[in-house]
N, C-alpha and C positions, 0 to 999 in steps of 0.2 A: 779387573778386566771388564767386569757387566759395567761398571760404571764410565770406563772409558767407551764401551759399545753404546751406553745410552745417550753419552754425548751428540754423537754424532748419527744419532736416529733420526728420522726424519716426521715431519705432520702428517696424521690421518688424511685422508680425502674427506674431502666436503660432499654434503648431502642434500634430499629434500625429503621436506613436511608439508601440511594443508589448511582450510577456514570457510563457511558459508558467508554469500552476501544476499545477492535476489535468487528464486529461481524462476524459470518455466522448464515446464514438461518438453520433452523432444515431440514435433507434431510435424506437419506435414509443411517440406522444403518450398524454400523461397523460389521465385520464378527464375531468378538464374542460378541453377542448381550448381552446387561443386559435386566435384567428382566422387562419387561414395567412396568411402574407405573396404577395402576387402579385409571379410572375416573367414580365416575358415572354419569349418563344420566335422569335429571331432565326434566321435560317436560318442550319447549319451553319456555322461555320469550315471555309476548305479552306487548300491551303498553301501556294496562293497568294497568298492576302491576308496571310498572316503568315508569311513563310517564315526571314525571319531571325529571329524568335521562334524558329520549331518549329527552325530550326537549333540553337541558343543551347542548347534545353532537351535536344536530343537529345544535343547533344558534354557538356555541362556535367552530364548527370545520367543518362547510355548510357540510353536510354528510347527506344520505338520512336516512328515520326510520328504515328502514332494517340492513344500515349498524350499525347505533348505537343500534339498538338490537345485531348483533354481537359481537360489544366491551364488551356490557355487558354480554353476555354469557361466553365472554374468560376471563371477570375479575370474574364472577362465579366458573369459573373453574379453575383459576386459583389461589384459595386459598386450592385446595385439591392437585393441584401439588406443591405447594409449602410444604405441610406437609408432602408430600409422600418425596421428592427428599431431605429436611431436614432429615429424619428419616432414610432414606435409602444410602444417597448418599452424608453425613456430607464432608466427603474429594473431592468431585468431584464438588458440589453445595458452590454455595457462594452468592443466593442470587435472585430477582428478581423485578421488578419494569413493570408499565403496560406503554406505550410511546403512548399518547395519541397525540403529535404532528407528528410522524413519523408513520400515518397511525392505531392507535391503536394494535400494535402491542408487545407482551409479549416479554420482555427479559432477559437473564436468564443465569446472570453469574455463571461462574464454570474454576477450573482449568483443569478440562479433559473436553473440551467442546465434544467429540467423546461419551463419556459414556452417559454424561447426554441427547446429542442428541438419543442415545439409549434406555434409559429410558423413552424416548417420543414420542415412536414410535406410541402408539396407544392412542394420547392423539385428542380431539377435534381441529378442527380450525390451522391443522399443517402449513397453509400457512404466518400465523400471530405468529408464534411462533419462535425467534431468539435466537443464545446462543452467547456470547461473551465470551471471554478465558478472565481470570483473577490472580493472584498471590497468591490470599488466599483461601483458601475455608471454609467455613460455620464454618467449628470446628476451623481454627485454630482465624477466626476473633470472634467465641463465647468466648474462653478460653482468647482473650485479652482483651476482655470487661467486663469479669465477673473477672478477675483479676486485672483490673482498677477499676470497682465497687468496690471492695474488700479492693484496694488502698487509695481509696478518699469516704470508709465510715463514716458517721461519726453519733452521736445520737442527733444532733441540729434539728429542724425545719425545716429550709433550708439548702442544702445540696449543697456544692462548685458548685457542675457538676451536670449534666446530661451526662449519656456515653451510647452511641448508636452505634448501626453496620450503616453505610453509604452503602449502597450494590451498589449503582452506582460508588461511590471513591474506593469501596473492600477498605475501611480502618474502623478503630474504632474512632467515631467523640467525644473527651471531651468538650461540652460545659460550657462556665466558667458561673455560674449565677450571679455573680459580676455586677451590669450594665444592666443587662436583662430588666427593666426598660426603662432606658434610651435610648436604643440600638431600645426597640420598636417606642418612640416618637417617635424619626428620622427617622424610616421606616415607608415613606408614600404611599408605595406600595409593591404591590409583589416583584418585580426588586428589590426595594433599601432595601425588610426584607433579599433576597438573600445576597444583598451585606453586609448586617448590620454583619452577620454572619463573616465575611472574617477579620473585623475589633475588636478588644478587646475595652471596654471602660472604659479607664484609664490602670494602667498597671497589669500585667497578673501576675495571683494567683501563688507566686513561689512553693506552692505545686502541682499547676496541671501542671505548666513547667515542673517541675522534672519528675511527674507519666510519661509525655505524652514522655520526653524523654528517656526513659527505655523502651519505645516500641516504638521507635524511627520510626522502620521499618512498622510500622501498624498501629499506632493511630494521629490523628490530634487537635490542639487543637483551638477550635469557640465559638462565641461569641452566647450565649442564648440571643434570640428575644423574650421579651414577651409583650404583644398587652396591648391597654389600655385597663381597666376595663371597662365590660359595663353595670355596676349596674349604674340606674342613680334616680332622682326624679319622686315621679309622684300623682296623685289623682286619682278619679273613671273616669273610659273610658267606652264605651256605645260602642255597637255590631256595625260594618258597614253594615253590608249585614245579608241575612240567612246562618245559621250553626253557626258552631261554630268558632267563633272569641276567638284567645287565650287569648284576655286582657281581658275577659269576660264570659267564659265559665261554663257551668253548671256543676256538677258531672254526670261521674263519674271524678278524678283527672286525668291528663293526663301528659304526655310528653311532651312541647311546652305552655301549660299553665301559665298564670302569676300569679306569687308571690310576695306580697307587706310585704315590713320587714320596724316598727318601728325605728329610732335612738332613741338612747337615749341621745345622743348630736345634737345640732341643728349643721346642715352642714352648711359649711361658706363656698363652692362654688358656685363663680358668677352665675352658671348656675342653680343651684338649687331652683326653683322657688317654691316648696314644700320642707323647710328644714327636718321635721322631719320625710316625709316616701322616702323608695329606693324601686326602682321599676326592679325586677332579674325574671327566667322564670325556672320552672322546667324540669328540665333534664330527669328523667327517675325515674317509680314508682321502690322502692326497698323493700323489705325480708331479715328475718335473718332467722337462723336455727330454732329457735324458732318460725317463723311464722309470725312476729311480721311484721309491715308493717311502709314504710318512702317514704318520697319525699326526692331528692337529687336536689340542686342547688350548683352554685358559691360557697366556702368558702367565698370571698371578699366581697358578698351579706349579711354576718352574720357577722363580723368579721371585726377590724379597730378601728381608733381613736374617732369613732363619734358611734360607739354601743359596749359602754362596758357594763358589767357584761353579763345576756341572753337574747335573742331575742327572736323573734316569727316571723312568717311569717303566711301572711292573704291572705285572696281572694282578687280581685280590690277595692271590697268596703271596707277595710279595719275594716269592722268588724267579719268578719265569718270566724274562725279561719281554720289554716292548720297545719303548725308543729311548733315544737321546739325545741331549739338551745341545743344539745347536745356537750360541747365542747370536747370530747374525740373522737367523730366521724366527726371530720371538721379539715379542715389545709386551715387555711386564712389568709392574711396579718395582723400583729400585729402593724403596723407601718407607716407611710406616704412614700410610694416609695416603698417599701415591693412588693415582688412577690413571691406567692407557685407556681405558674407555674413550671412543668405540673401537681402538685397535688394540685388546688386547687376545696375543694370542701366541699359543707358540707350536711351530710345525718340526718334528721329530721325526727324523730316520730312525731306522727298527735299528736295533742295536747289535751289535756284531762283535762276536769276541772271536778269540784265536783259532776255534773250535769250530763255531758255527753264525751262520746269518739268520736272525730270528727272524725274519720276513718268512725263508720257508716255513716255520712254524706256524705264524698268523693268518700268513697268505698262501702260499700254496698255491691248488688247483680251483682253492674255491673262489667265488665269486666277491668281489673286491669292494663293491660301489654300493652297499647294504647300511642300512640306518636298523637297530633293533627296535623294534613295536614288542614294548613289554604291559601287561594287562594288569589292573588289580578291579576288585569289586567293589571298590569305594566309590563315596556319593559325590565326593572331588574330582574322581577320574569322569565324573558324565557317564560310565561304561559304555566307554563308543570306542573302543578300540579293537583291534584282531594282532593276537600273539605272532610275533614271527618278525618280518624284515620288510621294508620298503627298497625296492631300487632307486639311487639319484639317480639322476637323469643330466642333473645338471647348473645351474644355478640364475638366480635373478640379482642383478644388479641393484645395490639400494634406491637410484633413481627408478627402479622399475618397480617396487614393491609399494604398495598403497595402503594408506590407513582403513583398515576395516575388513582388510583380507584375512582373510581365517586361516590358522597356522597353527602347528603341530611343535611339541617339542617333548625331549625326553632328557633324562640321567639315571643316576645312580645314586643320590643322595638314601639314607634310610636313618630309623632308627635302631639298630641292632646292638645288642647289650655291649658288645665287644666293638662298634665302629668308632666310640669315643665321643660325640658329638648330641649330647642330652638337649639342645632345643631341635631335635628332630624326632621326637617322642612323639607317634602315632603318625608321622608323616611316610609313605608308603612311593618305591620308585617307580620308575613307569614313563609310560607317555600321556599327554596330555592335550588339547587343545585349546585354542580359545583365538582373540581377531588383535594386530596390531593397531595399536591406540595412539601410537605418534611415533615422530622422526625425526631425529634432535642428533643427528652424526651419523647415531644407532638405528636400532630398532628397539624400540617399546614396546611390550605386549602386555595383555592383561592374565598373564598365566604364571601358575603358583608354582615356585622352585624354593629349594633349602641347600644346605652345605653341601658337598656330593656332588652336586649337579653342574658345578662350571664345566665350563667348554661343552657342554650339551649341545646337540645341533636343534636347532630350528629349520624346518621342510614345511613342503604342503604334502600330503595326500593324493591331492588331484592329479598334481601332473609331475611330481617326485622334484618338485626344486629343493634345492638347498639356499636357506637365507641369511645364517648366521648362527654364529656359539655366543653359547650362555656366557655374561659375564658377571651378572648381578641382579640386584631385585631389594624389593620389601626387605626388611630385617626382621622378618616373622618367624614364629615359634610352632611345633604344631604341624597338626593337620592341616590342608588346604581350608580355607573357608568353603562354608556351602550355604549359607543362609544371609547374602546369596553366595553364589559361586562368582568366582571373576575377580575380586575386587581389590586382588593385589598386581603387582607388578614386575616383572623382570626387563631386563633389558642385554641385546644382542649386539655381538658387533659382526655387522654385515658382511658375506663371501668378498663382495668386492672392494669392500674397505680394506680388508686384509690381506689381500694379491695387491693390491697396490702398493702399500705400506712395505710388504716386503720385498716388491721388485724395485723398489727406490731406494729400498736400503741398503739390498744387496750391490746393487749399481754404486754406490755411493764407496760402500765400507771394501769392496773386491774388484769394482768396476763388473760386476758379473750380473744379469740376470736369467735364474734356474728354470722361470717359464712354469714357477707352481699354479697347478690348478687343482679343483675337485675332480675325485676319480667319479666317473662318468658311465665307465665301460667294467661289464664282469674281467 
């Protein structure tokens, strides 16, 4: 049956990415002025509300708390100038990325860099705000992406490409998913997931050669990087400290929470020291139109050669249930080597027996729309976090999300004697931060994850968005690095990659669409 539903699965949505050419500083507007762009005026960031950001930015870039509340204020506001200069300014804009090594400073390409320096004349933080002149702008690099979308559609599962805006190259990036797999093994770092990109493995899809050279002048074509799965083995794990610990946590369900799924095949990897449960981490509580209530995790956590027909997914102790395996609403590897990247995911109704609706169990009276902020003392975690729960608020769309935004993510991965999974030895769960490094379908970030941690959410701090679940990363072993810190990678597939994916599926395979979104509201 999974194989007959993968059939007729539908392609990811296509994305954007970024690249420097010139710059100038944003200074003082041309004599025929445009119309400033409106920002408004949130009250202050303190570091409180974002302390494992301002931790992140202070170890990662020696900057006092002050200044890295700055950065974060301009990466605050700088998601409403980007919609504004999008909406208003399509032929003058082309794009913007945050330059967290060049002083945190916003960049902001455009082909009339004059205009759009005039558009921002009354924006916050003008000293930190740069434009660089570039060849496309916004419209015409949209109309070649959604024309290459258009090109290399197709109604398979997995889908040739991924096609994103680059907004730092001002070009349209096709990544080929041919190899995406393999291309991740070999990327043992951030550096070499960069260069994995630059390289095809094996040789190049002669339909995306053709697309890519038809837009010869504006598109490029790269290798999709996708990270190893971090579903791994495991048994009951017990609280370290007070609060809450994700591998162990009470109701209500949360964000960051761990989810234990049955096989129905005994796993026959080495490292699986508990064959018959995987041990994935919830993503973010979800709603339909209806009302109706799910946990979203990994697809790859449900999905594969070692749990066919349906699954289930349970608390640690693997007896008190959570959801179930809907396969019209999941897009997960069907095969050994397989990757949905960036749409791997799969959304689960709580599970309901004869008896009882496990929703009132998880859910209840309590408050529904919570991510778990879990702490440890380690020199990986930055110690920039506060124990306890974030409200989402809500989510960013992957065109909306920019390179060098600082972003938060958590699971449940560990090394505990009894979870099964021995290259997680001294790796410790939690939350963590760090800033997205590129945008290839996904989301790339430069933050340390192990087995355990798929379907992990990715949010910010600031202003409680949701951006995506864990799908993959580094094949690292271990503690996070810290000397430096940063310098592996994971990669996410975007809120809005995955509402999309599933409202076309469901449209498709039922004629139905269920209207899922992130839960938003207690």
């Amino acid at each position: 049956m999974k194989s007959v539903v993968a059939s007729a699965r539908l392609r990811s949505l296509a994305i954007a990415a970024a690249a420097i050419l010139t710059a100038t500083t944003v200074g003082a507007p041309p004599a025929a002025a445009q119309s400033p762009v409106a920002v408004s005026r949130p009250a202050p960031l303190t570091v409180e509300q974002a302390r494992g950001s301002v931790a992140y930015l202070r170890a990662a870039y020696g900057i006092s708390e002050r200044e890295a509340l700055r950065r974060l204020e301009l990466q605050r506001t700088s998601a409403e100038l980007d919609a504004a200069l999008s909406a208003g300014y399509p032929d003058d804009y082309a794009g913007m990325w945050l330059d967290q090594e060049a002083g945190g400073v916003l960049v902001l390409a455009a082909t009339r860099p004059e205009r759009v320096r005039s558009a921002l004349r009354s924006a916050p933080d003008q000293a930190h705000l740069r434009t660089v002149k570039v060849g496309l702008s916004l419209r015409q690099l949209s109309a070649t992406r959604d024309a290459l979308s258009a090109e290399l559609a197709t109604d398979t599962n997995v889908a040739p490409a991924t096609v994103v805006i680059d907004a730092r190259a001002n070009r349209v990036a096709v990544y080929q998913r041919a190899g995406a797999a393999t291309a991740g093994a070999r990327a043992t770092g951030l550096a070499a997931r960069q260069d994995a990109e630059r390289r095809l493995v094996g040789a190049a899809d002669t339909r995306l050669t053709a697309a890519v050279a038809r837009h010869a002048d504006r598109a490029v074509l790269r290798q999709l990087v996708a990270g190893k799965e971090r579903s791994g083995a495991l048994t009951r794990d017990t609280p370290v400290a007070a609060g809450c610990d994700p591998r162990d946590c009470a109701p209500p369900m949360r964000g960051g929470m761990r989810l234990t799924v049955q096989r129905t095949q005994a796993s026959t990897s080495p490292v699986s020291l508990n064959p018959w449960w995987g041990q994935c981490t919830n993503g973010f509580n979800m709603v339909d139109s209806r009302g109706w209530n799910y946990v979203m995790t990994a697809g790859h956590c449900m999905t594969g050669t070692d749990k066919l027909g349906i699954n289930y997914s349970y608390s640690t102790d693997r007896t008190t249930p959570v959801g179930t395996e809907v396969l019209n609403f999941e897009n997960g590897p069907t095969c050994d080597g397989c990757s949905t990247y960036p749409a791997d995911y799969s959304i689960q109704p709580y599970r309901t027996t004869s008896t009882k609706n496990w929703y009132t169990y998880w859910g209840g009276s309590y408050a529904r729309n919570q991510v778990v902020s879990w702490c440890q003392s380690a020199s990986s975690t930055w110690q920039g976090c506060v124990t306890g729960s974030y409200a989402i608020k809500g989510y960013y769309a992957l065109d909306q999300v920019k390179v060098g935004w600082v972003v938060c993510g958590t699971g449940s991965g560990d090394d505990s004697a009894d979870s099964g999974y021995s290259t997680n030895v001294g790796y410790l769960p939690g939350i963590r931060c760090g800033t997205v490094s590129a945008k290839d379908g996904g989301l790339v970030t430069n933050l340390c994850t192990r087995p355990g941690d798929s379907g992990g959410p990715l949010f910010s701090e600031i202003d409680g968005r949701a951006y995506g679940i864990l799908h993959g990363g580094t094949d690292g072993n271990g503690p996070c690095p810290t000397s430096p810190a940063g310098t592996e990678w994971s990669n996410y597939s975007p809120i809005s990659v995955i509402l999309a994916h599933v409202q076309r599926q469901t449209l498709d395979l039922e004629g139905k669409d269920y209207g899922f979104k992130v839960r938003t509201t207690p």
